[in-house]
C-alpha positions, -999 to 999 in steps of 0.1 A, spaced: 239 -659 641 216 -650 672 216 -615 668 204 -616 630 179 -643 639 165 -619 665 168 -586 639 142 -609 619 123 -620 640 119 -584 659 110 -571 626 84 -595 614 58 -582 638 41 -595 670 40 -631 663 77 -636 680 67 -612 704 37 -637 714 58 -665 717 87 -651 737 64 -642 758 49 -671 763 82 -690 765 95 -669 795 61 -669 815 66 -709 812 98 -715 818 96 -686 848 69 -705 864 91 -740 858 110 -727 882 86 -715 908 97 -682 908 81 -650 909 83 -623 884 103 -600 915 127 -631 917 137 -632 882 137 -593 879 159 -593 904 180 -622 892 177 -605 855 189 -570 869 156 -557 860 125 -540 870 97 -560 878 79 -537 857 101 -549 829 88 -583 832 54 -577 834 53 -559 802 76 -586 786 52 -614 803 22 -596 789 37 -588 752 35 -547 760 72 -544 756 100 -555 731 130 -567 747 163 -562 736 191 -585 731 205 -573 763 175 -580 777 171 -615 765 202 -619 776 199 -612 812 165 -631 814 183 -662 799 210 -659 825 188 -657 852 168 -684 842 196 -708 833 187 -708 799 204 -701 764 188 -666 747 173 -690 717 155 -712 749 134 -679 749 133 -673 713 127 -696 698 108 -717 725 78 -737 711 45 -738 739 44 -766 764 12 -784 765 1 -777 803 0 -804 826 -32 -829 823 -38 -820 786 -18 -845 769 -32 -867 741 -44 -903 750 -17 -927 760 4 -893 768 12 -887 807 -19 -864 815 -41 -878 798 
């Protein structure tokens, strides 16, 4: 089931690009780790994670993989991952606000 979810959603275009990459910057910077940290967690380039970080490279499943393990995260975390509202920007009578 995951790996035809990702087929689709690698071949509808950049808009799952844009939110994976959103998805693993926030949940990366959860942890208060640096993109050398997970690369190295990830068995990957720092390079690698950049790119992904900055939506200049498609990752494969493999990929997703590995950055989900090293994140302690399930593959459809980063997927399918909706953007968290950052902190202090909540609606009124929301923490933040």
């Amino acid at each position: 089931m995951l790996i035809r979810s990702v087929r689709c959603l690698l071949a509808s275009g950049e808009g799952p690009v844009i939110i994976m990459r959103t998805a693993l910057r926030e949940l990366r910077e959860q942890r208060f780790i640096s993109q050398a940290v997970l690369a190295e967690r990830a068995r990957l380039t720092v390079y690698t994670v950049s790119r992904l970080e900055n939506g200049r490279h498609r990752p494969t499943l493999q990929t997703v993989r590995k950055l989900a393990g090293a994140l302690g995260v399930k593959p459809e975390d980063i997927w399918f991952a909706t953007p968290q509202r950052k902190a202090g920007a909540g609606a009124q009578g929301e923490p933040g606000a």
